[in-house]
Residue frames as qw, qx, qy, qz and C-alpha x, y, z in Angstrom:
[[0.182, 0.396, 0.899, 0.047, -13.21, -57.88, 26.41],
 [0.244, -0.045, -0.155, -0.956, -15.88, -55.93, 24.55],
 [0.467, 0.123, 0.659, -0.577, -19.47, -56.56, 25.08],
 [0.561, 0.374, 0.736, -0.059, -21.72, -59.04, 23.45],
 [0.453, 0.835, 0.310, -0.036, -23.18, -56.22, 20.90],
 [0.095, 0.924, -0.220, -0.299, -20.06, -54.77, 20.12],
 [0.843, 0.411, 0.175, 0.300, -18.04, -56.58, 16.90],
 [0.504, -0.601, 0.102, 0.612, -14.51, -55.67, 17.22],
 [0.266, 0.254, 0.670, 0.645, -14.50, -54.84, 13.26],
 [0.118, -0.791, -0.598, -0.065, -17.22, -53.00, 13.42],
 [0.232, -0.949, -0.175, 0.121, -15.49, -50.56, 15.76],
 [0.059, 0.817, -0.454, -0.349, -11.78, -50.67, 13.83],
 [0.882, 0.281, -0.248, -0.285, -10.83, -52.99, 11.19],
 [0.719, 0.208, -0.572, 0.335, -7.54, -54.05, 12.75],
 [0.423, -0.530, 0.480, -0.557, -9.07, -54.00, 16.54],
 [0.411, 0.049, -0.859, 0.300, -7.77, -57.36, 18.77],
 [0.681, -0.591, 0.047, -0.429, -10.07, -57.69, 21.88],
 [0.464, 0.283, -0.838, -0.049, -8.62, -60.20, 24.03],
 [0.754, -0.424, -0.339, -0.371, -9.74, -62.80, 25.89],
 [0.361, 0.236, -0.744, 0.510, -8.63, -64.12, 29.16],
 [0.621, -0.488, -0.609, -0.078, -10.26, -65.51, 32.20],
 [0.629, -0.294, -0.356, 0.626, -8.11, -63.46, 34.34],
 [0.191, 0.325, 0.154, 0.913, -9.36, -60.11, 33.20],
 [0.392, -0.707, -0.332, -0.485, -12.12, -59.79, 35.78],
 [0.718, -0.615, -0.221, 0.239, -10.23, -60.20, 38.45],
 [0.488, -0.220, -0.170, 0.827, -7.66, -58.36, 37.86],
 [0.129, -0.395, -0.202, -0.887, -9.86, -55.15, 36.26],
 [0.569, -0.698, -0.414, -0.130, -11.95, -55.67, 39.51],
 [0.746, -0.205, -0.132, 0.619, -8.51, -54.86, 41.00],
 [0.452, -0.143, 0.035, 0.880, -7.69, -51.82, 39.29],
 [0.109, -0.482, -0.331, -0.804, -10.86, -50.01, 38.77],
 [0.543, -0.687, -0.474, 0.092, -11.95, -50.22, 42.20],
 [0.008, 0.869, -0.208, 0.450, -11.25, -46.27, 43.81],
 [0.590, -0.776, 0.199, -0.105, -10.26, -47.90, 46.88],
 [0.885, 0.320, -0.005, 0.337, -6.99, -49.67, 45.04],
 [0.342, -0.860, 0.220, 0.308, -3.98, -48.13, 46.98],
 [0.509, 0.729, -0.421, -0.181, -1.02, -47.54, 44.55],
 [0.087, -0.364, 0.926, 0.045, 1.21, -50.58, 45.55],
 [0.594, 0.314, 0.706, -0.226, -2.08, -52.63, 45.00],
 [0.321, 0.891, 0.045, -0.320, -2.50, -50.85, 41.79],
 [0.314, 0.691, -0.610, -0.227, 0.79, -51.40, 40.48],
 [0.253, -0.293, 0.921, 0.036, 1.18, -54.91, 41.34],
 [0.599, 0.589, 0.521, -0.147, -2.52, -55.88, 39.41],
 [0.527, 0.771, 0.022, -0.358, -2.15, -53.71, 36.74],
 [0.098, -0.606, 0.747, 0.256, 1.60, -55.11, 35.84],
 [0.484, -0.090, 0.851, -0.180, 0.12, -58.15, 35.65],
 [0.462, 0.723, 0.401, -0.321, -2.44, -57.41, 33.51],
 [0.431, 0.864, -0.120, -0.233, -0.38, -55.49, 31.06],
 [0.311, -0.416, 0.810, 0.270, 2.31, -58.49, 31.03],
 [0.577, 0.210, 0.787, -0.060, -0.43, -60.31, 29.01],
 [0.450, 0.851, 0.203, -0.176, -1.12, -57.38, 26.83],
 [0.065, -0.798, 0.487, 0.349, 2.32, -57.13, 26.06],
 [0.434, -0.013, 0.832, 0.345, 3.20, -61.01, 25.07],
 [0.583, 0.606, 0.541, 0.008, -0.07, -60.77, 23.03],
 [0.416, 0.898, -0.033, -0.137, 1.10, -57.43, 20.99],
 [0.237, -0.565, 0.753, 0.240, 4.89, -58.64, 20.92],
 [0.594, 0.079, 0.797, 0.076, 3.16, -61.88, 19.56],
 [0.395, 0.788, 0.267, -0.390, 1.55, -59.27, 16.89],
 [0.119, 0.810, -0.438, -0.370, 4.98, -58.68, 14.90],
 [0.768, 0.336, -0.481, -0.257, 6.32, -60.75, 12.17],
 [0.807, -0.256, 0.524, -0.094, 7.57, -64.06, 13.16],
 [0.669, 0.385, -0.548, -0.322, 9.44, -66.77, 10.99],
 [0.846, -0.343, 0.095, -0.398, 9.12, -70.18, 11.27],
 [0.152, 0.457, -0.862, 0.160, 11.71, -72.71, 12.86],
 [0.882, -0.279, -0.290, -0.247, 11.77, -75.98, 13.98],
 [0.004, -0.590, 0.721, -0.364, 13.50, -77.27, 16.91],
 [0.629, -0.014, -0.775, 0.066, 14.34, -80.49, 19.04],
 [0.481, -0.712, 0.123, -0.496, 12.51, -81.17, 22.28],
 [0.196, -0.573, 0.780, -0.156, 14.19, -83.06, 25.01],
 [0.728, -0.003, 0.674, -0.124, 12.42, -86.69, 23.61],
 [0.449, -0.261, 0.754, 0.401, 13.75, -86.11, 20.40],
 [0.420, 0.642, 0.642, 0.011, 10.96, -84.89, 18.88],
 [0.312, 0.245, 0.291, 0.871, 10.59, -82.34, 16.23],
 [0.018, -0.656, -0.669, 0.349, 8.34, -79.24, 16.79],
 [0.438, 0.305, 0.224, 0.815, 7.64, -76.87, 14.36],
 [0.051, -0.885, -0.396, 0.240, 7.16, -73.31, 15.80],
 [0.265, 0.887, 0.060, 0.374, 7.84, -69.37, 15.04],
 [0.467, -0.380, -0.242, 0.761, 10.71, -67.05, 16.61],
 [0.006, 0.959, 0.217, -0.183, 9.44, -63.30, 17.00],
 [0.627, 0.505, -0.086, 0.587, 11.37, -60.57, 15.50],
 [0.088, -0.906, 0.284, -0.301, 12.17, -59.40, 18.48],
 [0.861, -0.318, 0.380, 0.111, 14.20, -62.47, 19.48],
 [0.835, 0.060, 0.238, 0.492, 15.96, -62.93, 15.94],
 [0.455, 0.340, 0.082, 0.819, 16.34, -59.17, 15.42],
 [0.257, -0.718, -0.474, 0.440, 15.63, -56.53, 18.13],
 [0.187, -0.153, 0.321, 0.916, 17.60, -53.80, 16.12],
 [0.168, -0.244, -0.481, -0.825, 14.67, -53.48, 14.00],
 [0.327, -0.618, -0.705, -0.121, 11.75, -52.96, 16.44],
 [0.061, 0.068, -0.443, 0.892, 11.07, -50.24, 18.85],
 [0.222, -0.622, -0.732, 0.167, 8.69, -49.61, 21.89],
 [0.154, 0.193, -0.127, 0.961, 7.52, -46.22, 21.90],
 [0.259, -0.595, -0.647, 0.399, 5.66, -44.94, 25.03],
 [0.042, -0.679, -0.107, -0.725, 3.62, -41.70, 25.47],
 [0.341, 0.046, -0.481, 0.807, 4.74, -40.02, 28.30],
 [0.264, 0.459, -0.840, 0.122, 3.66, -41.03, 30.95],
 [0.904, 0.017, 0.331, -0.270, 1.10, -43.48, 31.63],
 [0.826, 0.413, -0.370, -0.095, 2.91, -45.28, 28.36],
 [0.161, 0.648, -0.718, 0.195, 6.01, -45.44, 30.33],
 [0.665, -0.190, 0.668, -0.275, 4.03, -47.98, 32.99],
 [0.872, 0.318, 0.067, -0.366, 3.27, -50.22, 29.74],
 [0.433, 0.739, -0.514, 0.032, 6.57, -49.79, 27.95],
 [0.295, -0.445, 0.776, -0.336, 8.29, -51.76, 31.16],
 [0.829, 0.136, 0.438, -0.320, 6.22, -54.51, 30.76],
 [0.782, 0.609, -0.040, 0.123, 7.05, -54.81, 26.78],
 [0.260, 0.609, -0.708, 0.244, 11.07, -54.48, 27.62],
 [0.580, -0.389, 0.672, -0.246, 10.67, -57.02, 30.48],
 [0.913, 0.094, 0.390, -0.077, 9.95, -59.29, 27.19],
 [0.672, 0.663, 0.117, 0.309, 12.01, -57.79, 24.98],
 [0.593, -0.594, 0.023, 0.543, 15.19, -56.07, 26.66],
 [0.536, 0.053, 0.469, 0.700, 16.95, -55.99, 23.48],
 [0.515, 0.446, 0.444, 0.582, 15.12, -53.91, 21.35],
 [0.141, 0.128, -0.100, 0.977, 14.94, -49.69, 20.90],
 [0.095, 0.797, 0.434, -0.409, 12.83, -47.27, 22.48],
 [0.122, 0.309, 0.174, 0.927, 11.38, -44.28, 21.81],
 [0.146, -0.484, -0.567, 0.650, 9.69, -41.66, 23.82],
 [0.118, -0.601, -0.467, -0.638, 6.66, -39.21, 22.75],
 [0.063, -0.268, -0.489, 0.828, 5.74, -36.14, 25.51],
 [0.155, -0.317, -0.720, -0.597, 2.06, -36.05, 25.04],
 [0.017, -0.247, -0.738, 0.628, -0.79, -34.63, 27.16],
 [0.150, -0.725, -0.583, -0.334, -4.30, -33.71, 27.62],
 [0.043, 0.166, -0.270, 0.947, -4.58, -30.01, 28.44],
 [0.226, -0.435, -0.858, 0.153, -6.99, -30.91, 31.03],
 [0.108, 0.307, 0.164, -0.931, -7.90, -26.85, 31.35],
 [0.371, 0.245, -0.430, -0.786, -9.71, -27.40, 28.32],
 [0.837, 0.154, 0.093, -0.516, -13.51, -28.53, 27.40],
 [0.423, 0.689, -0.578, -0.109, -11.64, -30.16, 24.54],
 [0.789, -0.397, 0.376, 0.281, -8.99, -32.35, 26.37],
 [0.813, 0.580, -0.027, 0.050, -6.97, -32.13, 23.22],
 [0.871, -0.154, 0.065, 0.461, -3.43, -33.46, 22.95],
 [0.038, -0.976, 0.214, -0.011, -0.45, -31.25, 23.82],
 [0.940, 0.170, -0.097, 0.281, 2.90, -32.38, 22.46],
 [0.042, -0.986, 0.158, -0.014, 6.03, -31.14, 23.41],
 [0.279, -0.726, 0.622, 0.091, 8.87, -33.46, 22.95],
 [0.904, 0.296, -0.092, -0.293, 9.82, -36.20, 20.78],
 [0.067, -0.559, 0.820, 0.105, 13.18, -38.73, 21.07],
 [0.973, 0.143, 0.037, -0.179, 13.24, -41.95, 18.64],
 [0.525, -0.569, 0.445, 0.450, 15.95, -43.68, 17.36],
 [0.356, 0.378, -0.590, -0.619, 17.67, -43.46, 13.81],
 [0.342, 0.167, -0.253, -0.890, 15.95, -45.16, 11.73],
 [0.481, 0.119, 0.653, -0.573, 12.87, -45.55, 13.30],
 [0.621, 0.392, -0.152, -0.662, 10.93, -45.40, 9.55],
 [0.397, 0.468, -0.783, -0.100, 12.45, -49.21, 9.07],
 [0.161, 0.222, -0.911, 0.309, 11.24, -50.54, 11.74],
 [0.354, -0.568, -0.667, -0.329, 8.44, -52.20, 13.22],
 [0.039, -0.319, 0.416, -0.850, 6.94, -50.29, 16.29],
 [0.358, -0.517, -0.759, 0.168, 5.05, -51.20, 19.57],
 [0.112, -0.490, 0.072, -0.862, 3.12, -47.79, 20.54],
 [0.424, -0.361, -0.815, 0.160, 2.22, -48.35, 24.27],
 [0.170, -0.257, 0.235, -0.922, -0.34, -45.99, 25.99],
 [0.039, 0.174, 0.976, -0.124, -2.72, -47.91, 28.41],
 [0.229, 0.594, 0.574, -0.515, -5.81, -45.67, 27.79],
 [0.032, 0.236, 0.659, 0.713, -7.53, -44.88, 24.23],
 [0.086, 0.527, 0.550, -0.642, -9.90, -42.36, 25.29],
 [0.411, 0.819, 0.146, -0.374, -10.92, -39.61, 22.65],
 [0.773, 0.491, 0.166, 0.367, -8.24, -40.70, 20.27],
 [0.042, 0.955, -0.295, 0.017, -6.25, -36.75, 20.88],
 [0.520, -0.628, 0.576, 0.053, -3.06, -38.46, 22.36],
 [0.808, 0.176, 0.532, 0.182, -3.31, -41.56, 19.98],
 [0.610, 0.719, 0.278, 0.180, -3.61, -39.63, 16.46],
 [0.017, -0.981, 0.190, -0.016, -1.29, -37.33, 17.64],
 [0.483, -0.554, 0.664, 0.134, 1.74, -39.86, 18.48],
 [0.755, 0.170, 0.621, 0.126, 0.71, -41.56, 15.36],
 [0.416, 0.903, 0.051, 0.096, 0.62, -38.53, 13.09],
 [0.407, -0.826, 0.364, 0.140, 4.35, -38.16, 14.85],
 [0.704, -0.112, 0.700, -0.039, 5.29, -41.49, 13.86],
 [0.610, 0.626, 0.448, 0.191, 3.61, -41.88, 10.11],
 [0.261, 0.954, 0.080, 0.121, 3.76, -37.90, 8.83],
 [0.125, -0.920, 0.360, 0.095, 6.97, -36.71, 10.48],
 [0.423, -0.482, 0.761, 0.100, 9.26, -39.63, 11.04],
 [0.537, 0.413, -0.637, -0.367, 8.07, -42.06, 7.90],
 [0.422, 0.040, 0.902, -0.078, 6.69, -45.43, 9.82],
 [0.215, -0.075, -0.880, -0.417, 4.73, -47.71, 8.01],
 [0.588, -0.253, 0.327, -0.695, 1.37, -47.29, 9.88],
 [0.904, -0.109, -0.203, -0.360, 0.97, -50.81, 8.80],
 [0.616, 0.092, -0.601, 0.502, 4.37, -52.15, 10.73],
 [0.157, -0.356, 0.497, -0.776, 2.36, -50.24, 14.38],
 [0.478, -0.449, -0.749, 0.095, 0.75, -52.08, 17.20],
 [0.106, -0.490, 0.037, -0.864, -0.97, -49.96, 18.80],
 [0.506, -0.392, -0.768, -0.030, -1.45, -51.73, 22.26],
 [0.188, -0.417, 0.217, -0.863, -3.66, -50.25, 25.38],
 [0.182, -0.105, 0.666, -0.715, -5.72, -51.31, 28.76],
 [0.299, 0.551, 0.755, -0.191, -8.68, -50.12, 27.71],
 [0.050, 0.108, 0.322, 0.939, -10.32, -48.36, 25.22],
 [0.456, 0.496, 0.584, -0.453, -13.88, -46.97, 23.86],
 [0.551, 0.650, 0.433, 0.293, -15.79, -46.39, 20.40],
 [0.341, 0.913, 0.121, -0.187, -15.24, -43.08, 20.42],
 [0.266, -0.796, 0.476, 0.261, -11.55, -43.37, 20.41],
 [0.594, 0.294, 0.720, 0.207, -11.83, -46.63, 17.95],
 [0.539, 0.736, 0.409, 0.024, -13.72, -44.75, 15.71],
 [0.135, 0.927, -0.212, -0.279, -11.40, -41.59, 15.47],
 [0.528, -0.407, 0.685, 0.293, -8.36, -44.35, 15.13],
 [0.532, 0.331, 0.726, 0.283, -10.41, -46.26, 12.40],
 [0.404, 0.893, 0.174, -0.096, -11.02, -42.90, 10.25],
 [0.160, 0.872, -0.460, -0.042, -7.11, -41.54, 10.05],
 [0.188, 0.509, -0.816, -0.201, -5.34, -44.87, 10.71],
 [0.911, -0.023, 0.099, -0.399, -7.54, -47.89, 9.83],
 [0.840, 0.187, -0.496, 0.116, -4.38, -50.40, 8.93],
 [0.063, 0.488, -0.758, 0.427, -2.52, -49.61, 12.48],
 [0.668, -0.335, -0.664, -0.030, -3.37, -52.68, 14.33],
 [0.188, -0.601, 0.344, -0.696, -4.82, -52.52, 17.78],
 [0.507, -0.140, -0.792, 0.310, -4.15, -54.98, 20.48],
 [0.287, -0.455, 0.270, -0.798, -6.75, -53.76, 23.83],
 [0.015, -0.068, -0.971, 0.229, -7.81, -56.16, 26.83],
 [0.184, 0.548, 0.637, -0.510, -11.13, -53.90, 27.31],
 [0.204, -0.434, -0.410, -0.776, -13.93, -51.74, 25.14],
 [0.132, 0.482, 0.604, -0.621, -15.53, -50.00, 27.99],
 [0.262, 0.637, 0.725, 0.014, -18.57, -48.30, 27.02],
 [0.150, 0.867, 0.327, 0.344, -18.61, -44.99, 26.30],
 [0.290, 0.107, -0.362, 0.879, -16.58, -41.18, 27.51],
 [0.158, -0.847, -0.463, 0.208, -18.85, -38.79, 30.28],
 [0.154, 0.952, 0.143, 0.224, -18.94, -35.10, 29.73],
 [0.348, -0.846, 0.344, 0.210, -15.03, -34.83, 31.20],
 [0.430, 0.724, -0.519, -0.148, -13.61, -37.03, 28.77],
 [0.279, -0.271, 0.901, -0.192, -12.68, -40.04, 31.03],
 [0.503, -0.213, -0.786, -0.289, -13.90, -43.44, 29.58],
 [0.671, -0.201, 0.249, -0.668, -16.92, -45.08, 31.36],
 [0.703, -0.682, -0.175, -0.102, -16.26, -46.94, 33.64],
 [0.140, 0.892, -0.266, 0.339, -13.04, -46.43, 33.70],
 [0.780, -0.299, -0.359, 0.416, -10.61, -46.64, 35.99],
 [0.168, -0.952, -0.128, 0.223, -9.64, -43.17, 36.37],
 [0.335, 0.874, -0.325, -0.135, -6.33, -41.13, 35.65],
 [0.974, 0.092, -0.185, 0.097, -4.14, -44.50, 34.58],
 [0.452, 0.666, -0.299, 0.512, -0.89, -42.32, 35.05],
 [0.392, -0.586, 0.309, -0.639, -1.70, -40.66, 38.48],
 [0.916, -0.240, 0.167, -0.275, -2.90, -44.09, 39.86],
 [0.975, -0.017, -0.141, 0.171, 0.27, -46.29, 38.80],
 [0.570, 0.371, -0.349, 0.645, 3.16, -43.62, 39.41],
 [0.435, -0.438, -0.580, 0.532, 1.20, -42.69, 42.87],
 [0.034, 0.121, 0.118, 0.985, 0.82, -38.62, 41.66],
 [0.202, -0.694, -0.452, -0.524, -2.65, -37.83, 43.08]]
């Protein structure tokens, strides 16, 4: 959810907010400091099962019709990751992404990963993103792609798995979902200057980053907190 004053357009042209009634309770869940990590992983899964259908729901679709059990007709869509997984891949930045990525294979088994080693050299004023390893499969440039990192902070980590992605490897920036937790503007904004057609699927728009770089309010270091590392 983003607040009242803040027009998802406004802050990238192809930013999703969603809604859901269940997002205060469970983000009451996982931004509270006292959240032990089995509390922590069992909320936040939850959470990021919804963010997954929704950005899975993001890729093409064609439309079928099928018989329900009274014989009725009903015309709806099958995802392409149901009538072709081959052509899709989830690729996670290592390794908060990896907690996300699970989520998106628990709906999608079938289709390919791919893995991006990304960090914030936290030594530095900066934070700025610190790659160091890259495994997709062949050809990735064909295919659509779910990019899952649950935090969109200063954009470093984003632009940097997307410049991977677009510049090196030949996606379509306009075949990426680019889905996350939470973001903020500032990270929006950097997204919407270098890739305004990748679509972005986020449950939150907190407000704003403090002088370390960590969104506000936050939840702290998403990684550290779901794989138990503090």
């Amino acid at each position: 959810m983003a607040s009242a004053a803040k027009d998802p357009s406004d802050l990238h042209p192809n930013l999703t907010v969603l809604q859901s009634r269940a997002f205060v309770g469970l983000f009451t869940k996982i931004r509270d400091k006292d959240t032990g990590p089995a509390e922590f992983v069992f909320y936040s899964k939850r959470l990021m099962r919804l963010l997954a259908e929704e950005a899975v729901a993001h890729l093409p679709s064609e439309a079928v019709a099928v018989t329900t059990p009274t014989d009725a007709p009903y015309a709806g869509t099958r995802s392409v990751v149901d009538a072709d997984p081959d052509s899709v891949c989830a690729v996670s930045v290592v390794r908060a992404g990896d907690s996300l990525l699970e989520s998106v294979r628990e709906i999608a088994p079938a289709l390919r990963v791919g893995k991006l080693w990304i960090q914030r050299n936290e030594g530095s004023k900066a934070k700025e993103a610190v790659h160091s390893c890259t495994k997709l499969p062949p050809g990735v440039e064909d295919m659509d792609v779910i990019l899952c990192d649950p935090m969109l902070a200063t954009g470093g980590s984003a632009r940097t798995a997307l410049r991977i992605l677009v510049e090196e490897h030949g996606v379509d920036p306009g075949r990426i979902v680019f889905a996350n937790v939470i973001s903020c503007p500032e990270g929006l904004a950097a997204l919407a200057d270098e890739f305004p057609t990748v679509r972005i699927v986020t449950c939150w728009v907190d407000d704003e980053l403090n002088e370390d770089k960590f969104i506000v309010p936050g939840l702290g270091d998403y990684g550290d907190r779901f794989f138990n590392t503090l």
